[in-house]
C-alpha positions in Angstrom: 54.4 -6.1 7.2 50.9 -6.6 6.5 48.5 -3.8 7.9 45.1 -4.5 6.0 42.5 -5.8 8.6 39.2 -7.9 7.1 35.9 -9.1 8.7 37.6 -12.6 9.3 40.1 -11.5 11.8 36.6 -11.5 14.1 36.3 -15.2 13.7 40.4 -15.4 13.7 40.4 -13.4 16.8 43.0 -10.8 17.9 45.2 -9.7 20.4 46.8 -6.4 21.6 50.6 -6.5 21.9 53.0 -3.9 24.0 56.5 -3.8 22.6 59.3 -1.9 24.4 62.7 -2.3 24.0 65.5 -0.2 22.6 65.5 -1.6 19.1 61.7 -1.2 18.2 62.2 0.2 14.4 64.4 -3.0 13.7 61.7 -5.5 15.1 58.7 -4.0 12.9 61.5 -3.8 10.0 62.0 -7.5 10.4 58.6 -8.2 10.9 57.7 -6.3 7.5 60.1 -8.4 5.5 59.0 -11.8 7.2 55.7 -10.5 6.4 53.9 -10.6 9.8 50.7 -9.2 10.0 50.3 -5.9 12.4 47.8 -3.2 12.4 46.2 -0.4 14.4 50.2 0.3 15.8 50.0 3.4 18.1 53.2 4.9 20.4 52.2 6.2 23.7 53.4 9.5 25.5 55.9 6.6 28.2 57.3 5.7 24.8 56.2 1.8 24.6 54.3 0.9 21.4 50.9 -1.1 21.1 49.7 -2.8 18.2 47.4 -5.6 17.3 47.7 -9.3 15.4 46.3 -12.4 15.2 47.4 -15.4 17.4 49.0 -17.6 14.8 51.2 -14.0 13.5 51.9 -13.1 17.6 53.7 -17.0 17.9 55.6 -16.0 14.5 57.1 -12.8 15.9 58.6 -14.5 19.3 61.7 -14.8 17.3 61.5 -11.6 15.5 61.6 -10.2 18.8 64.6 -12.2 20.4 66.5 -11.2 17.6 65.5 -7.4 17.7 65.9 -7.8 21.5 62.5 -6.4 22.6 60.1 -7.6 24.7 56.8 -8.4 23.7 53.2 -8.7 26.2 49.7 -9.3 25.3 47.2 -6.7 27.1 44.1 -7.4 25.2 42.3 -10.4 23.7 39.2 -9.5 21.3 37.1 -12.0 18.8 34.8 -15.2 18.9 38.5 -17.6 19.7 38.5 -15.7 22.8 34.9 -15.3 23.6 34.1 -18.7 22.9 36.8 -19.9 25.4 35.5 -17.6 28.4 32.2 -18.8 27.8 33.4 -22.3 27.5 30.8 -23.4 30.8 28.1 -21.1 30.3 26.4 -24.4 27.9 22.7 -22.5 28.0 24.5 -19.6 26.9 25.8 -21.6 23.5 22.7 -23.3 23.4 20.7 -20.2 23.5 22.8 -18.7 20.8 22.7 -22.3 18.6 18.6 -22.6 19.1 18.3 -18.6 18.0 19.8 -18.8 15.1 17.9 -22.1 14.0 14.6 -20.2 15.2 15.5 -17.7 12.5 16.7 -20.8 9.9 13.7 -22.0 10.2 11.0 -19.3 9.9 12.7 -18.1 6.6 10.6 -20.9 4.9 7.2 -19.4 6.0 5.9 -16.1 4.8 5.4 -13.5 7.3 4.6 -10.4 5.8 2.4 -9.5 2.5 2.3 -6.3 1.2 1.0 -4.7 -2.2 1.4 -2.0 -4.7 0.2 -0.4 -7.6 -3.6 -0.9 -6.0 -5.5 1.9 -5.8 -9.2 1.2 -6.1 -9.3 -2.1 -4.2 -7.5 -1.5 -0.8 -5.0 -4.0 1.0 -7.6 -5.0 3.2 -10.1 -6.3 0.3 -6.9 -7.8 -1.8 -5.6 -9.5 1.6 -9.7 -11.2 2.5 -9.5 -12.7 -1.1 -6.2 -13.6 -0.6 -7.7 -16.0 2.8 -10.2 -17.4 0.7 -7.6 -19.1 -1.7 -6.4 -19.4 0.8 -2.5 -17.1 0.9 -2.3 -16.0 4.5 0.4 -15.1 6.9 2.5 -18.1 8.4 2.1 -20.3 5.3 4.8 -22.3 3.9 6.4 -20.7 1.0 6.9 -24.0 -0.8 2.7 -24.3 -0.4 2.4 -20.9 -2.7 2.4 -20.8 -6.4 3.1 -17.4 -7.5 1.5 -18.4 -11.0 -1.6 -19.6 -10.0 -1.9 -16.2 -7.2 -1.4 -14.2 -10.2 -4.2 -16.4 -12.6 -6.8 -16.7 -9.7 -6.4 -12.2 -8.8 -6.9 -11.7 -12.2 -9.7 -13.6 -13.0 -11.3 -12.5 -10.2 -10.7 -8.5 -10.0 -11.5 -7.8 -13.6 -10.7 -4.5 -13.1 -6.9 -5.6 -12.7 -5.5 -6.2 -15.7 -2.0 -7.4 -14.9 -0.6 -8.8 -11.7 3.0 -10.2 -10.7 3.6 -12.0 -7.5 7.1 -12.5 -5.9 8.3 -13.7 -3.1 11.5 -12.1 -1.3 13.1 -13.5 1.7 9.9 -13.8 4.1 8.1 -11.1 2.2 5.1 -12.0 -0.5 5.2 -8.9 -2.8 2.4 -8.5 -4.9 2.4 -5.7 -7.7 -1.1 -4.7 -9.7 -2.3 -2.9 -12.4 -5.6 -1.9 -12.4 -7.1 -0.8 -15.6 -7.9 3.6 -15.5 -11.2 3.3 -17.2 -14.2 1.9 -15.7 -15.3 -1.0 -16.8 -18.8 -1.3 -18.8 -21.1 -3.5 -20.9 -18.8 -4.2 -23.9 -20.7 -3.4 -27.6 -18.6 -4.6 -30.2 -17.8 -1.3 -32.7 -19.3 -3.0 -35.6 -22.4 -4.0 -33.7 -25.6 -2.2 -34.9 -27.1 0.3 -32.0 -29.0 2.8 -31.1 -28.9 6.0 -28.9 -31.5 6.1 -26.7 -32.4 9.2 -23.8 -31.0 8.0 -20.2 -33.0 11.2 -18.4 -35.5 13.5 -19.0 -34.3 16.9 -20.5 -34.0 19.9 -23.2 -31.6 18.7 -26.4 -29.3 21.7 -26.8 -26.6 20.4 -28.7 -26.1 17.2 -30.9 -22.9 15.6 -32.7 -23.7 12.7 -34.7 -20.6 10.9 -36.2 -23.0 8.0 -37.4 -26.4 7.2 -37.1 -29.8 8.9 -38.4 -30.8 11.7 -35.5 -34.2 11.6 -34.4 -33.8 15.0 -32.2 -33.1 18.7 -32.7 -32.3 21.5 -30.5 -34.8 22.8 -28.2 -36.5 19.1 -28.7 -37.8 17.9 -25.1 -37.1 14.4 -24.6 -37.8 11.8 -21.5 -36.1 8.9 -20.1 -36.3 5.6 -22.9 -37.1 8.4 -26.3 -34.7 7.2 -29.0 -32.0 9.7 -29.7 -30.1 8.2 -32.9 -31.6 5.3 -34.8 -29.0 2.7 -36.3 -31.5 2.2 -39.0 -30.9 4.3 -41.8 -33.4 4.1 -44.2 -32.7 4.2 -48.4 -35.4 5.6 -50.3 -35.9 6.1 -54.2 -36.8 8.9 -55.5 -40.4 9.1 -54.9 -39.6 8.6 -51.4 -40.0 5.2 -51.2 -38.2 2.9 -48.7 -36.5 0.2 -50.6 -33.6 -0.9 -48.2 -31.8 0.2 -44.9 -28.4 0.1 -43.5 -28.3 -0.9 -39.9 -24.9 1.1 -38.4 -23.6 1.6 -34.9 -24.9 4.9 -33.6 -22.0 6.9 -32.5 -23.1 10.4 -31.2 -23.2 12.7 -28.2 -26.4 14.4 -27.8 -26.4 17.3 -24.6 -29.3 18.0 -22.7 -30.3 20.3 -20.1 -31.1 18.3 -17.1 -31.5 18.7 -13.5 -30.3 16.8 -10.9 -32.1 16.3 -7.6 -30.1 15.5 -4.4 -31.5 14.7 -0.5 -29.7 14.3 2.7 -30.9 13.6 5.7 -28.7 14.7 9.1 -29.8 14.2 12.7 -30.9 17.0 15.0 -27.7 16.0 17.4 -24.3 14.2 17.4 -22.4 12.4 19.9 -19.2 14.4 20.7 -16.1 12.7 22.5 -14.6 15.2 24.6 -11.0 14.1 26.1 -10.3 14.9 29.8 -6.6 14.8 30.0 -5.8 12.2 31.7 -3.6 9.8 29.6 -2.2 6.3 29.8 0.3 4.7 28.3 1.6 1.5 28.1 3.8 -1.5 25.6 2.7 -4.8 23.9 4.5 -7.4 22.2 3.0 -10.0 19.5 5.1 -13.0 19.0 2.8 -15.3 16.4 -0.7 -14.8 17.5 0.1 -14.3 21.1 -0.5 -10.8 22.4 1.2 -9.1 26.0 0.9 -5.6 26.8 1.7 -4.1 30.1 -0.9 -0.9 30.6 -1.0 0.9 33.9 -4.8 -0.2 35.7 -7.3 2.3 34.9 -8.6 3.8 39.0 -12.2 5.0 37.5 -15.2 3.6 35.4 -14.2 5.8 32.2 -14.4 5.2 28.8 -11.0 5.2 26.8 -9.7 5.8 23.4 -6.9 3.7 22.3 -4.7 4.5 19.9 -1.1 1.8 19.1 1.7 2.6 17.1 3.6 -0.8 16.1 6.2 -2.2 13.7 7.0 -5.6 12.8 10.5 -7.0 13.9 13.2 -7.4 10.6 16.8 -8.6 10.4 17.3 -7.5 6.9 15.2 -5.1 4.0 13.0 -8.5 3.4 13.6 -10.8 6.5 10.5 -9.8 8.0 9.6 -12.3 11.5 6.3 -12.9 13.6 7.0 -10.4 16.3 5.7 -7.2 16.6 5.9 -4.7 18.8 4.8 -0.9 19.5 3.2 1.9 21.9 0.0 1.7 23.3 -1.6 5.5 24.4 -5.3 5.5 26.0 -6.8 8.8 26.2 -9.8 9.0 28.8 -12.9 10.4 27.3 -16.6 11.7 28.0 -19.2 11.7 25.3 -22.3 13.5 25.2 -25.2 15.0 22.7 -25.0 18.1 21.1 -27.3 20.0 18.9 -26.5 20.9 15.7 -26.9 24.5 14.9 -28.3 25.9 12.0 -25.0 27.5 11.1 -23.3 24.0 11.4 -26.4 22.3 8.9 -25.3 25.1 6.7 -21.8 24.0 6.5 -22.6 20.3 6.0 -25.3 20.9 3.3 -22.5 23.4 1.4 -19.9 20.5 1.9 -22.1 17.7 0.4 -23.5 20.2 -2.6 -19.7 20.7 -3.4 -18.6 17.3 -3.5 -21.3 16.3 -5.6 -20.7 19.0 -8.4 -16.9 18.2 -8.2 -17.5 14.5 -9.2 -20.3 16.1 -11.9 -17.1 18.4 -13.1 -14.9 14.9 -13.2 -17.0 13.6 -15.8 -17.2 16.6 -18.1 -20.5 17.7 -16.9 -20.9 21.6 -17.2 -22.9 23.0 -14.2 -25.5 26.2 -15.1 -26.6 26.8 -11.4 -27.6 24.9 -8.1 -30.5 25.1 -5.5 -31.5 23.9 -2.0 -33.2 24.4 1.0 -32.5 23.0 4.6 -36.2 22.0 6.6 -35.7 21.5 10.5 -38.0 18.4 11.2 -39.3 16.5 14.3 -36.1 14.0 14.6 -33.9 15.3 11.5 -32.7 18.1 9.4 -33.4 17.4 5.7 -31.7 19.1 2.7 -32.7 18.9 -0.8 -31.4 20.7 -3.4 -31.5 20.8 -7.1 -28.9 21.4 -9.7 -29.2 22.5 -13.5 -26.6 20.9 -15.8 -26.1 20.0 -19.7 -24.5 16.4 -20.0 -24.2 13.9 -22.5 -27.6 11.9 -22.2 -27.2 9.3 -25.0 -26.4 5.5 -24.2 -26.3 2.4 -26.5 -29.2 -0.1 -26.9 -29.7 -2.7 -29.3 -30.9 -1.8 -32.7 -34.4 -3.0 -33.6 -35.1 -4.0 -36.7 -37.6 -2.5 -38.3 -41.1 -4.4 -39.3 -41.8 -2.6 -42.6 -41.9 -4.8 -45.1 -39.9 -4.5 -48.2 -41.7 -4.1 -51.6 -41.0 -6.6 -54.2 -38.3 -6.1 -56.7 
């Protein structure tokens, strides 16, 4: 008797059977070596016995059971056999059904969802308005995308991306980046000749030349332009005169004390939005482009804040479709103008002071000490403030070549 159930008895269909008789044992020990199929058989508290088959296997057993002499009815019908012939004059019903699944046949060849990763300095946003301009946008054909040419035209456009891997997965445009860590500057070949030049004003206080001839010493006061390390090394004889040079490129770091001046400017008052209590809340649904909400009327002439939670309608992990749906909640609002205390300046100037030495500490700048004031004007507050530092002041130029003539040999 085979008791193993699959998926396909859905399509099959099944039926519950009630057995009773005197002889019940014999008929399932018939049944086992005829091989019938039976499953799910349970024996009730009256004594009869219930079990379930399929409609071809419950014909097979009439004779089992006129020879076991038991009596055999059907008390339940279950699968899309059955379902299928109760619905057999409901035709909008199958047509509904027929056109839905189409609907979803034919939408898996458009693309309805793009998403990104590995991106961290250019957001989805500014990846998705290139993306337009190609153009790769929602609702395109996937047979109208080449993956190769996305991945080309990204990379020659973001330079800062150095590798870049589009793939498309059911109705899902997956596009994975690599952006490169280091910031990208004007590119001096290693072997190009150079010089080190001052980018600020400041006080040398400590220099490490790895090549290059050092124009500067510590305690040396320098400005913005003053060469630092001349690629031009000179070769002199012995009585000191110049016979050749070697042009090299300058590699050095050369710290100065330097001082950093920072202004911000913050209005005497700010608009504050001060919610009343009174909420709303309401439902949308998007199907393509096509947006209905139901929102309960607002009875007064105040100003809202909206804020909607939605999610995007999916069969499967990559079968994204058109349709979205979500929560809409409005909270009602009054704004007015406040002054800003002196207190509150304080802690604005303090917060903008810190960011701008952490980003100083990011890039290996050491910090010695920091000063500012805070002026209350007519229409603003102003803060300036000033901050001591030693840095690395050097930056490559081009090497000049130097006019002195050679003597004759």
């Amino acid at each position: 008797m085979k008791s193993c159930a699959g998926t396909e008895d859905l399509f099959r269909g099944g039926v519950k059977v009630e057995i009773r008789g005197m002889n019940i044992e014999r008929f399932f020990n018939i049944a086992a070596q005829r091989e019938i199929f039976i499953r799910d058989v349970e024996t009730k508290e009256d004594g009869t016995v219930t079990f379930w088959t399929t409609p071809k296997e419950f014909k097979n057993m009439k004779a089992v059971a006129k020879k076991a002499g038991v009596r055999l009815k059907i008390i339940g019908r279950s699968g899309l056999p059955f379902f299928l012939y109760r619905n057999r004059k409901r035709k909008l019903l199958v047509a509904g059904a027929c056109s839905f699944f189409l609907l979803l046949y034919m939408m898996s060849f458009f693309i309805w969802d793009i998403s990104f990763e590995g991106n961290h300095r250019f957001t989805d946003e500014m990846l998705l308005h290139y993306m337009e301009t190609i153009p790769v946008v929602y609702g395109m054909k996937k047979s109208d995308i080449s993956c190769d040419e996305l991945e080309e035209k990204i990379r020659n456009h973001f330079t800062e991306i150095t590798w870049v891997s589009a793939e498309m997965k059911g109705t899902r445009l997956v596009v994975r980046v690599k952006e490169n860590e280091a910031l990208l500057a004007p590119v001096i070949l290693e072997d190009a000749p150079c010089d080190l030049v001052a980018e600020k004003s400041g006080t040398i206080v400590r220099t490490v030349v790895r090549s290059g001839f050092c124009q500067v010493k510590e305690g040396d006061i320098v400005e913005a332009g003053d060469l630092l390390v001349d690629g031009t090394i000179p070769i002199l004889d012995d009585a000191g005169t110049l016979v050749n040079s070697h042009e090299v490129h300058s590699d050095a770091e050369i710290y100065a004390e330097t001082v950093h001046t920072i202004r911000k400017e913050v209005p005497l008052t700010e608009t504050v939005k001060s919610r009343t209590g009174t909420v709303r809340k309401g439902i949308f649904f998007k199907a393509f482009e096509h947006v209905f909400y139901v929102m309960p009327p607002s009875m007064t002439d105040s100003k809202w804040e909206f804020v909607t939670e939605q999610a995007q309608l999916k069969i499967f992990e990559d079968y994204y479709l058109p349709f979205y749906f979500g929560m809409i909640t409005s909270y009602e609002y009054v704004s007015y103008e406040k002054n800003y205390t002196e207190e509150e300046v304080v802690a604005i100037s303090n917060s903008y002071l810190q960011e701008y030495m952490e980003n100083l500490m990011e890039k290996g700048v050491q910090i010695l000490g920091s000063d500012g004031k805070i002026e209350q004007g007519e229409s603003r507050w102003t803060i300036e403030g000033t901050l001591t530092v030693i840095e690395d002041i050097a930056v490559e130029t081009q090497s000049e070549v130097m006019e002195e003539e050679l003597p004759e040999s």
